[in-house]
N, C-alpha and C positions, 0 to 999 in steps of 0.2 A: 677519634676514629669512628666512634658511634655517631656523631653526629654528622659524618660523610657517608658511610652506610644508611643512614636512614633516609639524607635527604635526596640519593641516589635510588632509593628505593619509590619515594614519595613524587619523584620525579619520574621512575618508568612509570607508575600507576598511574597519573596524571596523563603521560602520553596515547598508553591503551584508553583511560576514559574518552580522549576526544578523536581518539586514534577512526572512530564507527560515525559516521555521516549519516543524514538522516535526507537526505538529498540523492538516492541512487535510483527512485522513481519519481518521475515528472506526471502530474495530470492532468487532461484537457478535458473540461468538459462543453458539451452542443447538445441544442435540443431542436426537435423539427416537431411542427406543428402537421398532425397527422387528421385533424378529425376538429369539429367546433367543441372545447375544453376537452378534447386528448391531444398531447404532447409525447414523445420518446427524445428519452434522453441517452447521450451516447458520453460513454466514458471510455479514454485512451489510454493507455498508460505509456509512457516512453523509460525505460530501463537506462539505462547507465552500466559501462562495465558487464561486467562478466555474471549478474546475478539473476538466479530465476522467478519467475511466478508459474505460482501449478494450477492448476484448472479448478474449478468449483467443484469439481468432480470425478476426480484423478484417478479412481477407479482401482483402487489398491491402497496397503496401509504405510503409513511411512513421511510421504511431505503433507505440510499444513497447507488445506485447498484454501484459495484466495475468497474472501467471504466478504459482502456487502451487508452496509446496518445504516438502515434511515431511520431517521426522526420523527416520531408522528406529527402531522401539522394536520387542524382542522378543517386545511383549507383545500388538502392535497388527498388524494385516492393512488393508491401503490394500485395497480391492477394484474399486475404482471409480474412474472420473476425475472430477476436479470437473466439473459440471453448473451453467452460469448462468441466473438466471432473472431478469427485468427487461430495463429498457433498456439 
């Protein structure tokens, strides 16, 4: 009997582990040459289902705001701060 019990157990935990997708936002990234060596780069995100993204800047305490993290490269100058446009 223990060993139907546990592997029923070992069994739903297995299903919540893969039960969570890591696939419910899509990203597109474009860059438009703006300037001789300035570039803007434009990032999309396409959502899936019913889940939210909250603004950089959501203006109250409570959901995790959506945050960007580059890499330093020697080759590259961040000039600017990400800029949202939409909902």
């Amino acid at each position: 009997m223990k060993k139907i019990i546990l592997s029923g157990l070992f069994s739903l935990m297995w299903l919540l582990a893969i039960s969570q997708s890591n696939k419910e936002v899509k990203w597109m990234f474009t860059a438009k040459k703006i300037a001789n060596k300035t570039h803007e780069v434009y990032m999309a995100a396409t959502i899936s289902g019913d889940f939210p993204m909250y603004s950089q800047h959501p203006g109250m305490d409570g959901p995790i705001p959506a945050s960007f993290t580059f890499s330093k490269n020697p080759l590259l100058v961040l000039n600017a701060d990400v800029k949202e446009v939409g909902k």
